[in-house]
LUMKOLVEX-571010 format. One record per residue (C-alpha): x, y, z. Coordinates in steps of 0.5 Angstrom, whole numbers, plus 500, padded with zeros to 3 digits. Example, Ala and Ser with C-alpha at 12.3 -4.5 7.8 and 13.67 -1.06 7.14 Angstrom:
BEGIN
+-----+-----+-----+
|  xx |  yy |  zz |
+-----+-----+-----+
| 525 | 491 | 516 |
| 527 | 498 | 514 |
+-----+-----+-----+
***
This chain:
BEGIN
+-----+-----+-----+
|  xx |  yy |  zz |
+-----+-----+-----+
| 445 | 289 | 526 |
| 441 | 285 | 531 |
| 445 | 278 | 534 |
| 443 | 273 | 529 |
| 445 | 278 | 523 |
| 452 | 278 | 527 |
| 452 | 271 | 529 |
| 452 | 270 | 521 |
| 457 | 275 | 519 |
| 461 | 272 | 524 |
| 460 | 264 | 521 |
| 462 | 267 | 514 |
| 469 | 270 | 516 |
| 470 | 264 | 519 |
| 468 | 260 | 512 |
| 461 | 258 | 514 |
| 458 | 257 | 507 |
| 453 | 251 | 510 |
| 449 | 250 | 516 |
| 446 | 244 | 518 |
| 439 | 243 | 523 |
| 433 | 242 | 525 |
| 428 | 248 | 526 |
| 426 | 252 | 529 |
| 432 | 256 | 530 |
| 433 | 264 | 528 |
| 439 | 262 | 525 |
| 436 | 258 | 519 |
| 433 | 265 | 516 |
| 439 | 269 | 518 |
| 444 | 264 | 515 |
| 440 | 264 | 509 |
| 439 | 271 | 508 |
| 447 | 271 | 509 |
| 447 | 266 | 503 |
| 449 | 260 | 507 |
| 445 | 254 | 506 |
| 442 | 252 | 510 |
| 441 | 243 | 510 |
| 435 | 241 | 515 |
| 435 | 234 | 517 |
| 430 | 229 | 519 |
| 433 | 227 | 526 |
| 438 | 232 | 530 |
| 443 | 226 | 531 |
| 444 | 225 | 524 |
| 444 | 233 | 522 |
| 450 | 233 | 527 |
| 453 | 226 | 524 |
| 453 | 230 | 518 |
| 457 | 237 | 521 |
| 462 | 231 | 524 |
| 465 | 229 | 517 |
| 466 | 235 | 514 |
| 470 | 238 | 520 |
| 474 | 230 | 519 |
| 474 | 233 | 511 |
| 478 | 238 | 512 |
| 482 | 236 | 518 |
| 479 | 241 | 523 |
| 480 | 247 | 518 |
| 472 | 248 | 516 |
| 468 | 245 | 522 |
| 461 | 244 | 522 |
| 456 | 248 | 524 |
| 449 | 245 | 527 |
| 442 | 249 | 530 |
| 437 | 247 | 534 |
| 431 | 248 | 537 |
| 431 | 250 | 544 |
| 429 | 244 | 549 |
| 427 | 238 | 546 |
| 431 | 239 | 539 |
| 437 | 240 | 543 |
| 435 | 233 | 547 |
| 435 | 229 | 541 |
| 443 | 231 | 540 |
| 446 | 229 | 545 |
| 448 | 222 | 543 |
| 452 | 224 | 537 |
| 455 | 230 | 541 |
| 457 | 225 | 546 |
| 460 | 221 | 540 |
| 464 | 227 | 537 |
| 467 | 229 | 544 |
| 469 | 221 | 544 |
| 472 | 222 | 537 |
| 475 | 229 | 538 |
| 472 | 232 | 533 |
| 471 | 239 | 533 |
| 465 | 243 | 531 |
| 460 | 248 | 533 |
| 453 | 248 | 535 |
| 449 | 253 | 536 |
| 442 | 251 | 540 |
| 436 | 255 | 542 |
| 435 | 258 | 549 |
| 430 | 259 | 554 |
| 428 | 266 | 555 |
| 434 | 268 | 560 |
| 429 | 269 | 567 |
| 427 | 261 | 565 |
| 434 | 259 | 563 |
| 435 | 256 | 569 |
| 429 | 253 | 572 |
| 427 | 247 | 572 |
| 425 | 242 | 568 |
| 428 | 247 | 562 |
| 435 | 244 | 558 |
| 440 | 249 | 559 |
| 446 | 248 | 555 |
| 451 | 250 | 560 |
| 449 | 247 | 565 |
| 448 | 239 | 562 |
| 453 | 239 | 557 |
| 459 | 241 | 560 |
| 463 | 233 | 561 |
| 461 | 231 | 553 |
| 464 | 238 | 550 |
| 470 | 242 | 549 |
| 466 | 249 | 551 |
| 459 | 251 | 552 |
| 457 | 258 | 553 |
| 450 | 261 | 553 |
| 451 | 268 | 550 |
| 447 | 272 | 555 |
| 447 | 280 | 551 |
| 448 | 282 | 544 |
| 453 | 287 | 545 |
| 458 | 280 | 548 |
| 456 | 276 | 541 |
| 463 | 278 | 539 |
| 466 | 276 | 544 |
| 463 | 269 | 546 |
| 464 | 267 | 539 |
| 471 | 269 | 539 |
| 473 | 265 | 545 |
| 469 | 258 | 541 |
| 473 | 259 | 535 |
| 479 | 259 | 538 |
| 478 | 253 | 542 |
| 475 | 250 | 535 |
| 481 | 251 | 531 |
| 486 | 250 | 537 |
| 489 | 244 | 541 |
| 484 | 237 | 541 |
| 479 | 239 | 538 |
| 471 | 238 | 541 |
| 464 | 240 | 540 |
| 464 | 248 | 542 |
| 457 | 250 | 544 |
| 453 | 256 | 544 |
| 447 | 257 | 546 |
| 443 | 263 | 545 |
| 437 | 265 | 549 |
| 430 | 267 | 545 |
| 430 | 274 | 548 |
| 438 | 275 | 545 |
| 436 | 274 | 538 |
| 433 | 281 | 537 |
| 438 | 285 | 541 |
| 443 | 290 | 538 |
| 450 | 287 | 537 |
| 455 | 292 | 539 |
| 455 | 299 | 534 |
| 463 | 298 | 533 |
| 462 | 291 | 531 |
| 468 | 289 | 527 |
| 470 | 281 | 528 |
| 476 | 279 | 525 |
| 478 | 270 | 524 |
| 481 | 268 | 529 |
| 488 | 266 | 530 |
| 490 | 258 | 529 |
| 496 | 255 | 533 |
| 500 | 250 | 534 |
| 505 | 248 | 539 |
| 511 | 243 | 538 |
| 514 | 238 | 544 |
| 521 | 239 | 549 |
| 527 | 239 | 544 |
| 529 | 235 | 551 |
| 524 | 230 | 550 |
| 525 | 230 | 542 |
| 533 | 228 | 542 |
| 531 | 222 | 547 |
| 526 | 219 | 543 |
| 529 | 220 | 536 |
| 535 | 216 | 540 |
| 531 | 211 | 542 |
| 527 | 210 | 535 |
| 534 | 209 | 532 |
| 537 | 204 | 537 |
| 530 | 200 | 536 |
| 530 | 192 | 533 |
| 524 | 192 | 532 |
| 520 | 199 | 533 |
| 513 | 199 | 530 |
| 509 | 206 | 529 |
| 502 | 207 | 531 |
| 499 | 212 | 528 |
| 492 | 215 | 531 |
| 487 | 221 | 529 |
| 492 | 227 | 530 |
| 496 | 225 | 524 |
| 490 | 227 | 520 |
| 489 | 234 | 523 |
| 495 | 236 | 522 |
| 496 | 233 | 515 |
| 502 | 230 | 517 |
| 502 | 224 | 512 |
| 509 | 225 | 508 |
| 512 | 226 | 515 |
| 509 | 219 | 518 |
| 511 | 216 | 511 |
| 518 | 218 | 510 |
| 519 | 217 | 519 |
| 517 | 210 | 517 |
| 521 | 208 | 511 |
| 527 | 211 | 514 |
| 528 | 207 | 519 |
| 523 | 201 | 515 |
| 519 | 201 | 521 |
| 512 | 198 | 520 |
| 506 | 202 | 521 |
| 499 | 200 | 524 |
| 494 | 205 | 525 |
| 488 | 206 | 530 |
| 481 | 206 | 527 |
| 480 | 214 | 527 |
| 488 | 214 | 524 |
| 486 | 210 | 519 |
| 488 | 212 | 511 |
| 494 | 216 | 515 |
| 499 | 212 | 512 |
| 497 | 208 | 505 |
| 495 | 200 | 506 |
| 498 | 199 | 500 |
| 506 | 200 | 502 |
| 510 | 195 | 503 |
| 511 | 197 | 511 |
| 503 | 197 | 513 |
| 500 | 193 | 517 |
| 492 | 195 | 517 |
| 488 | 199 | 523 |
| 487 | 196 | 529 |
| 480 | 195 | 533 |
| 476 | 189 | 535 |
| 477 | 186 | 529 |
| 484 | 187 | 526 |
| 489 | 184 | 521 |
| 494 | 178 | 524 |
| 501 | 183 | 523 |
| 498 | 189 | 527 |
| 497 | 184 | 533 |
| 504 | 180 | 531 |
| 508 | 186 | 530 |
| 506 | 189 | 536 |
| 507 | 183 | 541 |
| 514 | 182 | 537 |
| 517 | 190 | 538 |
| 521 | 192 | 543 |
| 519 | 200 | 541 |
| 513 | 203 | 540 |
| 512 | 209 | 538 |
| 504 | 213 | 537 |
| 504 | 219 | 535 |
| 498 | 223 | 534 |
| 493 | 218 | 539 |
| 491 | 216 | 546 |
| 492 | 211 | 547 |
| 486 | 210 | 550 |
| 483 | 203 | 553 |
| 477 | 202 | 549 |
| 474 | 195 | 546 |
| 475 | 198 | 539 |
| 482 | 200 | 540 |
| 489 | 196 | 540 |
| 491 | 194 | 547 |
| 498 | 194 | 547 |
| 503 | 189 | 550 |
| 506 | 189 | 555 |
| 513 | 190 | 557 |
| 515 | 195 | 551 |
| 517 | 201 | 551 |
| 512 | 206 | 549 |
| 514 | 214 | 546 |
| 507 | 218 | 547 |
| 507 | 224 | 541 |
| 500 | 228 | 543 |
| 497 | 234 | 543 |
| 494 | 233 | 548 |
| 498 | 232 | 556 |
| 492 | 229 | 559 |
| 492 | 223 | 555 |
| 500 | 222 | 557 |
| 501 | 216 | 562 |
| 493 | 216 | 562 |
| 492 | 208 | 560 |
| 500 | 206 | 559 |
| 507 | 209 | 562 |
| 511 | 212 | 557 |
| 518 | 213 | 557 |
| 519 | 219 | 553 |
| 512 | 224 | 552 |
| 512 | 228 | 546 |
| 506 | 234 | 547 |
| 504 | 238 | 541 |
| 502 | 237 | 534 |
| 504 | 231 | 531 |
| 506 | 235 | 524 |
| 511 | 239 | 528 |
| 513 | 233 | 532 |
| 514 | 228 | 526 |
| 518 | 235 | 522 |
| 523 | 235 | 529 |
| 524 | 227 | 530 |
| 526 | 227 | 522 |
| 530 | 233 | 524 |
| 534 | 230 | 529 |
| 534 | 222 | 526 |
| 539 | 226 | 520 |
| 544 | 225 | 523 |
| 544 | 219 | 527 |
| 540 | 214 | 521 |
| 545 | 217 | 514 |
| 542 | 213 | 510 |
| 535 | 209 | 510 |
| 534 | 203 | 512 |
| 532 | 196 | 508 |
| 525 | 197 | 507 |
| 524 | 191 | 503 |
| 527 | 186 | 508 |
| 522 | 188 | 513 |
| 516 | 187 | 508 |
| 517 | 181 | 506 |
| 517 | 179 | 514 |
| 510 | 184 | 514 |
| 508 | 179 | 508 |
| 510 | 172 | 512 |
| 504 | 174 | 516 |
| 499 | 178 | 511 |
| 499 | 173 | 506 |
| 497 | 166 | 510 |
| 492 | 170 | 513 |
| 489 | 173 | 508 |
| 489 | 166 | 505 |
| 485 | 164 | 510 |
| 479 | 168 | 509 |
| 479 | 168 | 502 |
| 473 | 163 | 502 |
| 470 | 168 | 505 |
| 472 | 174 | 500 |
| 471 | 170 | 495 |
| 465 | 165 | 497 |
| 459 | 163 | 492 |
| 455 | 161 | 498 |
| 447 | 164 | 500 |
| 446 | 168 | 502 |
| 452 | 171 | 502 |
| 458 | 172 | 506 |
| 458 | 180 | 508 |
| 466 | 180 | 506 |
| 463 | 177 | 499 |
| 460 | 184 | 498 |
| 466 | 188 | 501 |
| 470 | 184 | 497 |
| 467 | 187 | 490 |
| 466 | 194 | 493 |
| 474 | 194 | 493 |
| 474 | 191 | 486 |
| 469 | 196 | 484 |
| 471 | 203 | 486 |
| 477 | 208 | 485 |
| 481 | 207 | 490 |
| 484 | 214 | 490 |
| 477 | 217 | 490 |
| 473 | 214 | 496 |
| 471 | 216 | 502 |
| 467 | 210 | 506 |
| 466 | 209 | 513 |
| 463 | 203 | 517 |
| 457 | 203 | 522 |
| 457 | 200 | 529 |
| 456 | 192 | 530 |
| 459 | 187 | 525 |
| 459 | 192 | 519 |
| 465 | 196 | 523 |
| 469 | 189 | 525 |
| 467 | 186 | 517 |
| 470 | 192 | 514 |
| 476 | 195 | 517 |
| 481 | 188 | 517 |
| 479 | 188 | 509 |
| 479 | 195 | 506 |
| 486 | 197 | 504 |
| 486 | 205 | 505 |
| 491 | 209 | 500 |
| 490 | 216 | 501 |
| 489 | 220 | 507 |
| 482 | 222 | 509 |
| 478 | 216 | 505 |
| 476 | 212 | 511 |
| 473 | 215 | 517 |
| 474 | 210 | 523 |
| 469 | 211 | 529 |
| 469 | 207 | 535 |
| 471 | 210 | 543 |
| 463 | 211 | 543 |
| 459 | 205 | 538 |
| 452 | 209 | 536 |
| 448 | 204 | 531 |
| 447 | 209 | 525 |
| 452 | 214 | 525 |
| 456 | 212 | 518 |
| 449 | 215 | 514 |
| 450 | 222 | 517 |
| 459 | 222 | 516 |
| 458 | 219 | 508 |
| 453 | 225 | 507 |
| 457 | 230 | 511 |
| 464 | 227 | 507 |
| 460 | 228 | 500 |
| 457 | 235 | 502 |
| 465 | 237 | 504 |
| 468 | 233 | 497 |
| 463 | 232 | 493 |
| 468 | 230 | 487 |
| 469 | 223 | 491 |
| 465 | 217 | 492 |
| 462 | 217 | 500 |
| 460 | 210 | 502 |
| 457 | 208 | 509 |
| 457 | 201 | 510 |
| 451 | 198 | 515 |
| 447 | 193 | 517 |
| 438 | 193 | 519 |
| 440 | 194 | 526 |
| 443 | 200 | 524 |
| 438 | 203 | 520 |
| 432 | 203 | 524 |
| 436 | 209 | 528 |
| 437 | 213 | 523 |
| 435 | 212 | 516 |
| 429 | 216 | 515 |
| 435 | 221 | 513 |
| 435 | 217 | 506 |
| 430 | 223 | 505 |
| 434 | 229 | 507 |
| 440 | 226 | 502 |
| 434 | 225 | 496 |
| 431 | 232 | 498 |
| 438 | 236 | 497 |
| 441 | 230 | 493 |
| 446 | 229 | 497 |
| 449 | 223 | 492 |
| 452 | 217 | 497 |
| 452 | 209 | 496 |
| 449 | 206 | 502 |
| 451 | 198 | 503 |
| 447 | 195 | 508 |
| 447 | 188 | 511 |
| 441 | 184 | 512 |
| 440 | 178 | 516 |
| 434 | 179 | 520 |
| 439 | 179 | 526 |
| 442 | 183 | 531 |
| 447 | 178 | 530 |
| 453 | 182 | 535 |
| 447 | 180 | 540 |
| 446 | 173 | 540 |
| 452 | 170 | 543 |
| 449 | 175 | 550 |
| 442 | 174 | 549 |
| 441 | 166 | 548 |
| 435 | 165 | 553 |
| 431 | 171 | 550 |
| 433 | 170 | 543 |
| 431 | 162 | 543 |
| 424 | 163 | 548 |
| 421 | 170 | 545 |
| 427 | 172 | 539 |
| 428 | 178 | 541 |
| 434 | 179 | 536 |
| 430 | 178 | 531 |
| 429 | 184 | 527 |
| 426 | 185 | 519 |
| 425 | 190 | 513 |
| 425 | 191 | 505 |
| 429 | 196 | 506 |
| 430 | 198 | 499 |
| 423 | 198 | 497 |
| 423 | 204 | 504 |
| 429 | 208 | 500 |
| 426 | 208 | 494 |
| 419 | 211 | 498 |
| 424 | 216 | 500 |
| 426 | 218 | 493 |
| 432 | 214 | 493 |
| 435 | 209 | 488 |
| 436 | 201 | 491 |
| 437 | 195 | 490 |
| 435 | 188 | 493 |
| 440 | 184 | 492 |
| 440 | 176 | 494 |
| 445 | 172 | 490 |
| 453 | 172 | 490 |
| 454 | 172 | 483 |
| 449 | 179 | 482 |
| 454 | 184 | 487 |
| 458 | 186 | 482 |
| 454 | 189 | 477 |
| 449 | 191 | 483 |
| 455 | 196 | 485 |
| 457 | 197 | 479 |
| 449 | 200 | 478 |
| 449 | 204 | 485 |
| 457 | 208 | 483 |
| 453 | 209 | 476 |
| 447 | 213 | 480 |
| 451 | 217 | 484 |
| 454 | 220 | 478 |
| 448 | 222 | 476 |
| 446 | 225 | 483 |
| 442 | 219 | 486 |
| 443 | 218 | 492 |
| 445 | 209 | 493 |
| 442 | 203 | 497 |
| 444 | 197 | 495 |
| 440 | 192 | 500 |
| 444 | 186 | 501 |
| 440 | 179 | 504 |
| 447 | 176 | 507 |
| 448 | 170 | 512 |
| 449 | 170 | 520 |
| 457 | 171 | 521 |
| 456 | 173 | 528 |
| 462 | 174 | 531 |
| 467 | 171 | 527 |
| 471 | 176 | 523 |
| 472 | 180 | 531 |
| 475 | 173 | 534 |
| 478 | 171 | 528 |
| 481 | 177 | 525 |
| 485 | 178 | 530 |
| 488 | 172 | 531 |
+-----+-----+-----+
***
């Protein structure tokens, strides 16, 4: 058995059934001989974005796999590593190598040398007999603690090496750890004695599926829930109890009843500073639960520090609330307070929910979305810029794993690769990436990957010609060169690609114009809708959140 046939049979016992990437990489003909199928992108970042969602789809259990030539192919992936490594989101790339005598002389890329401050390992496989070995110690980070992008590389000279005789890998163990019992009696002491505790829920529920624990910790002491942009879907928008994701635009009751807590207790997040996270207030007292000890205290002081899984944490916390909270607490007072503050909010935007203006308002369009899917059944995402602070105050999640929200790092174009890496993990949902011209114009070329291995998504995208985001930092060199103006028929490029699309200009057409693209993807064609909307700029991240 040669290296590559080794590093197959490894990706198989390790559940690898598809392998994303771009040639040229041994790995294609290996994986494919191997049965895994092999999906080979037209862009290596947006190949890598779609190995990014299926690990997120699966809450780490499955993760992506991406290949890539050596040099140049592995320069083109940077950007979305860097993203995935801010997400902590674990997958495993295998990039090419140059020959071990050039490995290390410059100008040539070596992995191990340039990709250690954005992954979680980076190894270079350095002899067939230690293939074993190397990807033994990958996929353990991978499936164990935070996780990260996992590298390995293989040198072109590895790849026809012998892999050991008595080859014999076996998947590797997965574990988890739980916090101090010490530390889990404090905070559930301060979780019961709280007057106004509020829950904020970040990524780590979803990789430990910790959501009935989340939602019976929540109605037990009829605490309000809000949730980091990558929390959200972890608790149902729906509930009486929930307030809405946070980020740089929000629902008015995330900032309120946070403003308004005495304690406040996240669980599975960071608590990182970020202009797409929730600043916290000050003057509270926060309990830290996360799996990582490095992000405690990092940003803000906690007076009581959970490590561990959040699934764990949450079963240890309700264990130790049995008996001090006998029975729970009125959740319906407490949602009729959440509602006070929901329903006048909303009330205010409904003009732009419901608008008949032209060109129409993005929310218009957002609006109908939600009217027109099964809510149960759909994966969407937003895109970097407007699409992100658009979308995420008025999209009500219900069920885990049906948002993807992004944004510590914020790269235009991320959204297309995360719905067709979603659809290609669950193809039974409906997977949505919401978008505007800007972010197209850096990946969208992969419109023809989704049509060539029809990869069925609807792709909502937002036009007004502008870098909107940008025209209240660039007034000079829009008004004097328009240098934030940008343009395109961008349903007639998804159609040369092979796609189904739409142009959509008036407000009274966006229902049926949905209605047709779901209707499409049920017959396997991948969706743009195109639609032609006004210049909202910054509204919805400075008003949202008041």
């Amino acid at each position: 058995m040669k290296t590559g046939d080794a590093i197959a049979e490894i990706l198989k016992r390790e559940g690898v059934d598809t392998m994303i990437g771009y040639p040229v990489n041994r790995m294609f003909e290996t994986a494919a001989a191997a049965k895994i199928k092999p999906i080979v992108v037209r862009q290596e970042r947006t190949g890598v974005h779609m190995a990014d969602a299926m690990s997120r789809m699966s809450s780490g259990k499955k993760p992506g796999v991406f290949v890539m030539q050596h040099g140049p192919g592995v320069e083109n992936t940077l950007g979305a590593i860097a993203q995935a490594y801010s997400e902590s989101v674990p997958m495993l790339l295998i990039p090419g190598g140059y020959d071990r005598k050039l490995a290390h002389v410059d100008p040539n890329f070596s992995s191990p040398k340039s990709m250690g401050t954005f992954t979680k390992s980076v190894e270079q496989l350095t002899s067939g007999a230690d293939v074993s070995n190397v990807f033994r110690r990958a996929f353990t980070q991978l499936r164990n603690g935070r996780g990260g992008p996992c590298v390995v590389e293989v040198p072109r000279d590895v790849w026809g090496e012998d892999a050991p005789e008595n080859f014999d890998y076996k998947p590797v163990v997965a574990t988890r750890y739980g916090p101090d019992p010490l530390a889990v009696r404090e905070a559930a002491e301060m979780l019961a004695g709280a007057k106004r505790l509020v829950i904020y829920a970040g990524h780590g529920v979803h990789y430990a599926k910790a959501w009935p624990q989340l939602r019976a910790l929540a109605e037990l002491l009829a605490a309000p829930v809000c949730t980091s942009l990558e929390g959200k879907s972890s608790f149902p928008e729906n509930h009486p109890l929930a307030l809405g994701s946070g980020g740089a635009a929000m629902p008015r009751a995330v900032r309120h009843f946070l403003d308004a807590a005495d304690v406040i207790f996240g669980v599975g997040c960071s608590f990182g500073e970020t202009a797409f996270g929730v600043t916290m207030p000050k003057g509270k007292k926060i309990i830290h639960a996360t799996l990582d000890p490095k992000h405690l205290n990092k940003d803000i002081e906690a007076v009581v520090g959970l490590v561990g899984d959040a699934a764990l944490t949450l079963d240890a916390l309700l264990e130790d609330l049995r008996d001090r909270v006998k029975t729970s607490r009125d959740v319906g007072a407490k949602a009729v307070e959440i509602a006070a503050v929901r329903d006048p909010w909303l009330a205010q935007w409904r003009h732009k929910l419901d608008s008949a203006e032209k060109p129409m308002t993005p929310y218009r369009v957002i609006a109908e979305l939600h009217r027109a899917v099964d809510i149960d059944n759909v994966v969407i995402t937003h895109d970097a810029g407007s699409p992100r602070d658009q979308l995420s105050p008025f999209w009500v999640s219900t069920t885990p794993l049906s948002y993807i929200g992004w944004g510590k790092t914020t790269q235009l174009g991320y959204g297309l690769g995360l719905a067709m890496g979603a659809k290609l993990a669950h193809p039974e949902k409906l997977c949505v990436n919401v978008w505007g011209d800007a972010a197209i114009g850096f990946t969208g070329m992969d419109f023809e990957t989704a049509a060539r291995y029809r990869i069925p998504i609807l792709s909502i995208l937002f036009n007004n010609y502008s870098m909107a985001c940008e025209l209240d930092i660039m007034p000079v060199s829009t008004r004097d060169y328009r240098a934030t103006d940008i343009s395109g028929n961008y349903a007639d490029f998804a159609r040369a690609l092979g796609c189904y699309a739409e142009r959509v200009t008036e407000p009274g057409e966006i229902a049926a114009a949905i209605k047709r693209g779901i209707q499409k993807t049920k017959e396997g064609h991948p969706v743009l809708l195109e639609f032609i909307t006004s210049l909202e700029k910054e509204q919805s991240r400075m008003t949202a959140r008041a």
